[in-house]
C-alpha atoms as one frame of an Amber mdcrd trajectory, in Angstrom:
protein
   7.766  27.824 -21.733  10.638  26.929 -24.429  11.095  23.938 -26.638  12.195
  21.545 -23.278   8.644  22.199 -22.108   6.584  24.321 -19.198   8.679  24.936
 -16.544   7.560  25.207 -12.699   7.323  29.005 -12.972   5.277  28.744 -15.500
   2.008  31.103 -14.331  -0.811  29.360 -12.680  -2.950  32.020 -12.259  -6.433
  31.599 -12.715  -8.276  30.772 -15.121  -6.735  27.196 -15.024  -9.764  25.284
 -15.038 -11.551  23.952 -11.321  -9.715  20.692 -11.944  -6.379  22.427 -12.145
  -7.737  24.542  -9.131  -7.754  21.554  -6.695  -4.308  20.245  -7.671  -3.079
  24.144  -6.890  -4.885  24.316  -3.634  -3.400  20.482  -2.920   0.152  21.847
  -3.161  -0.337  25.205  -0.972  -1.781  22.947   1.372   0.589  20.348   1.426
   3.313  22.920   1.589   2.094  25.102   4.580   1.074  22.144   6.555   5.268
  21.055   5.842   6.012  24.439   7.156   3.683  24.261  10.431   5.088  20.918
  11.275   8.486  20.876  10.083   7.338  17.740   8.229   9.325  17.280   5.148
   7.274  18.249   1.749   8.078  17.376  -1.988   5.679  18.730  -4.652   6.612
  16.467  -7.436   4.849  17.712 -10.950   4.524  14.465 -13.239   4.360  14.439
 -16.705   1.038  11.368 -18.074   2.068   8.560 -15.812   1.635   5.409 -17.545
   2.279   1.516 -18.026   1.193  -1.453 -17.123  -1.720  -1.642 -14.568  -2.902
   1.704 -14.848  -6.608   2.536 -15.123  -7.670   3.023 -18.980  -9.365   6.419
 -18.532  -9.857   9.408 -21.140  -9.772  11.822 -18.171  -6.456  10.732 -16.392
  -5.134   7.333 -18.116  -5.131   8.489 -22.080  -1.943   5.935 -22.942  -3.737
   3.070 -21.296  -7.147   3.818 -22.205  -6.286   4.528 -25.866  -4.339   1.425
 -26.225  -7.036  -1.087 -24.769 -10.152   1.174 -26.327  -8.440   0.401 -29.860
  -7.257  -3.302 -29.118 -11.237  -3.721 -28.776 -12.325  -2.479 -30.915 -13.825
   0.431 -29.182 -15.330   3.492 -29.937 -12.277   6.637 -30.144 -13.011  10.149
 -30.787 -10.098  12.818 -31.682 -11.811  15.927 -29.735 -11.187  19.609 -30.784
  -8.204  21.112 -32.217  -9.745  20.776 -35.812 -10.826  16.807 -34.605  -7.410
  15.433 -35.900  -5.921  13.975 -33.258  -3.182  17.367 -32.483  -3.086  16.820
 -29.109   0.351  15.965 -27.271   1.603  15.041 -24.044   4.709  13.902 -22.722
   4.969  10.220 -21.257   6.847   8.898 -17.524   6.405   5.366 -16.459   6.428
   5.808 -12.897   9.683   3.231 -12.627  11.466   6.211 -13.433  10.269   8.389
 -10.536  11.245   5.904  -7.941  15.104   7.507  -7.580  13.643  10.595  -7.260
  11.574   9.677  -4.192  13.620   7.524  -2.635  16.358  10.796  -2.994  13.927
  12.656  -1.654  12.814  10.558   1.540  16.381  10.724   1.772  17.531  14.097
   1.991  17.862  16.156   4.779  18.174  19.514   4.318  16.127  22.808   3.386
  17.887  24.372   0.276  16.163  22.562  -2.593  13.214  23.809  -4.280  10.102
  21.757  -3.076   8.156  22.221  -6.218  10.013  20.042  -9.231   8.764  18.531
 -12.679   8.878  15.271 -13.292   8.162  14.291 -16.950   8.856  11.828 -20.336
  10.832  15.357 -21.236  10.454  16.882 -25.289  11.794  13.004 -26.309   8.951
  10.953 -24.850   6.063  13.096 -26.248   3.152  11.493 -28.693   0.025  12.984
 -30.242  -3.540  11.204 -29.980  -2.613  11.005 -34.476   0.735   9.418 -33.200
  -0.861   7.143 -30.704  -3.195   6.064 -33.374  -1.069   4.959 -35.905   0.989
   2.887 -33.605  -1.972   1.041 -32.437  -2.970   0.830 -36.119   0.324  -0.973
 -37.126   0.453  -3.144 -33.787  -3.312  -4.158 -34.180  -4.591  -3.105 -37.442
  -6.450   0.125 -38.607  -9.103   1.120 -36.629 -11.507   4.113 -37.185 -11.580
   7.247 -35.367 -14.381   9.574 -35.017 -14.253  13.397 -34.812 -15.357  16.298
 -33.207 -14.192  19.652 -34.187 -15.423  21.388 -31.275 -13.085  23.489 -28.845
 -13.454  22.179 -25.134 -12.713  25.060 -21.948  -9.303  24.689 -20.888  -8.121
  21.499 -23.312  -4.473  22.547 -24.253  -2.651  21.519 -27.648   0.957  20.734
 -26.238   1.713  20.016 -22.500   5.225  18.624 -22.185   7.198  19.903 -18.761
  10.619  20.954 -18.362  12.335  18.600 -16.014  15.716  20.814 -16.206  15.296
  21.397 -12.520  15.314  18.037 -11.383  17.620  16.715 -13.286  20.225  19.705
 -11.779  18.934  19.116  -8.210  18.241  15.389  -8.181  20.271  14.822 -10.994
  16.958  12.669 -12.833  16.667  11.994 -16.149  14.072   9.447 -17.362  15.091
   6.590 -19.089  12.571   4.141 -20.172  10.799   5.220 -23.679   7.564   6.098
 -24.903   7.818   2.675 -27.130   8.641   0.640 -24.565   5.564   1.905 -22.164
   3.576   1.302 -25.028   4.745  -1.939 -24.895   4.497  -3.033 -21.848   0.515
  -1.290 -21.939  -0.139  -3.270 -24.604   0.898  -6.998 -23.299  -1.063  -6.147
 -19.813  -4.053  -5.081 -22.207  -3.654  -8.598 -24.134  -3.828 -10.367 -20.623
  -6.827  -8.394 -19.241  -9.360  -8.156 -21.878 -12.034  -6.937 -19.716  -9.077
  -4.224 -18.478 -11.192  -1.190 -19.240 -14.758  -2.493 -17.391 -12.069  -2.928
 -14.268 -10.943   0.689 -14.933 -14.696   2.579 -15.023 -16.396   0.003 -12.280
């Protein structure tokens, strides 16, 4: 882990929650059933996908779900790391993955890692606090409750290294936090009941 983010060596040893268990198990599986049928097998790490259309969920959709909670005038809670809102994660619309695949369905041969990240990068990184005050000066102030209290396996900073694919698949991401924000927040404006859609 540096300043660019987690890499894929990173250790993901247990404990790393049951959640984080499955998507572990998902890629050893995927990779030996590649190797048993010569089938072709990219595990692609992604940083929060998000952007237009995506479900607005706390658990797997925080960009989306933050953005339409606040337009609404919803209920928002800043949860553990002192309740202030500390919490960052970096940001990919998933336009910017599409090269990547497409390289990959592409390519041939056997010498490139098949475990890569895929991420917004150290540059496309916001806080829930950040979050917040955008929304605030797009929509107006809106109150945020908070709770203090430490939850199992909720991390501070999660921002991945994409230095490895950008050497082998020569990626970079290029569309920005502000304008995924964006272009969240005029799908939000068209679908007002957006996040009863999301939780049906």
């Amino acid at each position: 882990m540096t300043a660019a983010g987690v890499a894929e060596d990173f250790s993901t040893a247990p404990p790393v929650s049951i959640y984080g268990s499955t998507k572990l198990a998902s890629e050893l599986l995927a990779l030996e059933y590649g190797q048993s049928f010569q089938f072709p097998v990219w595990i692609n790490r992604c940083g929060v996908l998000a952007g237009a259309g995506q479900f607005g969920r706390p658990d797997q959709g925080i960009f989306s779900f933050w953005i339409n909670a606040h337009l609404r005038r919803r209920p928002l809670k800043y949860i553990g790391f002192d309740g202030r809102g500390h919490q960052v994660r970096d940001c990919l619309h998933p336009q910017d993955l599409v090269p990547a695949l497409l390289a990959q369905m592409d390519y041939r041969g056997n010498d490139r890692p098949r475990i890569a990240n895929f991420s917004g990068g150290s540059n496309n990184t916001m806080s829930l606090a950040q979050l917040t005050a955008w929304c605030d000066a797009r929509f107006s102030q809106h109150t945020i409750a908070s709770d203090a209290n430490p939850r199992p396996f909720d991390i501070p900073w999660m921002v991945l290294d994409s230095s490895l694919a950008a050497k082998e698949w020569n990626w970079s991401p290029k569309i920005s936090v502000p304008q995924v924000l964006d272009e969240i927040v005029r799908h939000a404006e068209q679908n007002p009941d957006w996040l009863e859609i999301s939780n049906s």
